[in-house]
N, C-alpha and C positions, 0 to 999 in steps of 0.2 A: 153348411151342412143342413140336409133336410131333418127335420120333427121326425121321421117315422124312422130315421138312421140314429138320432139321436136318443130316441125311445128305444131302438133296439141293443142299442151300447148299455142303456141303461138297463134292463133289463138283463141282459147276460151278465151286468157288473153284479145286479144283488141276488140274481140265482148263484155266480162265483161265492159271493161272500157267504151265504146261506148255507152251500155244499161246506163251505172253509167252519163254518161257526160248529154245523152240525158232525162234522170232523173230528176236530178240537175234543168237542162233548166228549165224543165214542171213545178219544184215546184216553181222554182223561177217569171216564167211569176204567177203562181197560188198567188203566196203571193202577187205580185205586186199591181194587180188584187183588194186582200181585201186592202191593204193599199191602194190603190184609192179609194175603196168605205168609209174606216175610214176617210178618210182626206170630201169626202164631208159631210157623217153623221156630224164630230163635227160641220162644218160650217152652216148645219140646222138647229143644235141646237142651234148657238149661234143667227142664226137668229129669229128663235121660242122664244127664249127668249125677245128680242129687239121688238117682232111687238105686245106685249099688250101697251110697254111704247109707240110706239105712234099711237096705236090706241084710246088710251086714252089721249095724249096729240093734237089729232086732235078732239075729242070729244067735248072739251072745246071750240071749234072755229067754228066746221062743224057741229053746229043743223039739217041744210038740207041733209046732205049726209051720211044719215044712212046706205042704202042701200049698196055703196062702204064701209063702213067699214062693215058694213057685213057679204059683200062678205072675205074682209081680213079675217075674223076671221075665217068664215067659211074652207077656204081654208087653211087658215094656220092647222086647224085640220086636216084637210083632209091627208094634208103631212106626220102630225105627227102618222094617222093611216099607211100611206101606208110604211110609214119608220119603223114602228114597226112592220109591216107584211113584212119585205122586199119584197112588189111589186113593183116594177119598171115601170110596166104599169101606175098604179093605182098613181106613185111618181108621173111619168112624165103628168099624168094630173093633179093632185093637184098643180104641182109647175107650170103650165101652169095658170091655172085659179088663182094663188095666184101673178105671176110676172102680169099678167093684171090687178090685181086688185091694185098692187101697184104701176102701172103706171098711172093709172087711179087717185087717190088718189095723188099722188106727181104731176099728173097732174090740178085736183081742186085745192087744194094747190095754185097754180098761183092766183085764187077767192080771198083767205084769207088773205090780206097784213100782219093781227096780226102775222096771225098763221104763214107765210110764215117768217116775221119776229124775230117770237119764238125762242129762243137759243137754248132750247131744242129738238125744232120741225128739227132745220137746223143738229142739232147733230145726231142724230138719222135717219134722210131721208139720210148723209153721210155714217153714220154708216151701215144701210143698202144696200144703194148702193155700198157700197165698199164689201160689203157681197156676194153680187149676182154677184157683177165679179166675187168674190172669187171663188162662185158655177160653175160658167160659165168656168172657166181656170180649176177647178178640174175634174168636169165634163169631159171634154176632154180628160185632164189624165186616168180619170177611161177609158175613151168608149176606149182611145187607150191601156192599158193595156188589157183588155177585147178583143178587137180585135186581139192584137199579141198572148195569152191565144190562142182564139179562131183557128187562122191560123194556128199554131204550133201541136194542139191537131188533126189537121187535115191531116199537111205533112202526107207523105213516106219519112223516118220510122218512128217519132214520132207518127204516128198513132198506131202502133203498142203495143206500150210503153203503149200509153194515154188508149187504151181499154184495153189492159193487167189490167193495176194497177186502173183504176173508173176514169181516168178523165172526169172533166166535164165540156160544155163549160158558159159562161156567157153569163147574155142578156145583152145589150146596153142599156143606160141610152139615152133618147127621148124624146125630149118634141113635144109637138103637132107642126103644120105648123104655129097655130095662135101665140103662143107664139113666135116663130120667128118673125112675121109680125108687122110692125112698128105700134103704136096706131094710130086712127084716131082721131086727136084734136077736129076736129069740133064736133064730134056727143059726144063726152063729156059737151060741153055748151049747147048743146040744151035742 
């Protein structure tokens, strides 16, 4: 074999491998990606579960604060529409109007000594709140899988790659400004 046959095998060999490594990468950020979003779905599920027991075990306490539960229930639909449509938009304001209302809520609660007292009530307000960290730490995970997804699908050459074979990028998981923003105590007893 000639050098310039032999160079050219070689060269086709580690542009192959190149295309194969920078392959790999893309599917790998892509699965990352869903297994961030699986990990937050089951943990909405488990909280969709947990928020009729205590909306009903606040029921028994809170005759006056219909309103606030409510809103929970309403919102907690809300999520489970937008989680079944995977909108993200439409998530990230359901779980906005649902973390306020269940701040709102664990915040009356303080009114209730029974209910604040309740075994069940204090079970369930844990179990929850350790839920929505749970959201809050995956969450993260997803938006930075989704981000490195997104950055990579963008490089020189993995661009190349990513429009050749249909990559696609992700939206960010977001909740509105107000769900960030601290509750105001007062204007809940007024």
């Amino acid at each position: 074999m000639e050098i310039s046959t032999i160079t050219i095998l070689v060269t086709i060999s580690l542009v192959a491998i190149y295309f194969i490594l920078i392959y790999n990468n893309l599917i790998t950020l892509k699965h990352n990606v869903s297994k961030a979003w699986s990990n937050i779905d089951i943990l909405l599920k488990q909280r969709h579960e947990e928020l009729p027991k205590l909306v009903e075990t606040c029921k028994q306490y809170m005759s006056y604060e219909k309103d606030t539960l409510e809103t929970i229930v309403n919102a907690r639909s809300a999520v489970a529409n937008a989680q079944d449509k995977s909108d993200l938009k439409a998530l990230g304001a359901a779980e906005t109007q649902l973390r306020l209302g269940l701040g709102n809520l664990f915040a009356l609660a303080e009114s209730y000594p029974e209910l604040k007292a309740n075994e069940s009530f204090q079970h369930l307000q844990a179990r929850i709140t350790g839920l929505e960290q749970d959201i809050a730490d995956r969450r993260e995970f997803y938006n930075d899988s989704t981000n490195l997804n997104n950055i990579r699908i963008e490089q020189f050459p993995d661009v190349l790659i990513a429009k050749l074979l249909n990559f696609n990028s992700f939206e960010l998981l977001e909740f509105s400004e107000t769900d960030k923003a601290d509750i105001n105590m007062g204007t809940l007893f007024q």
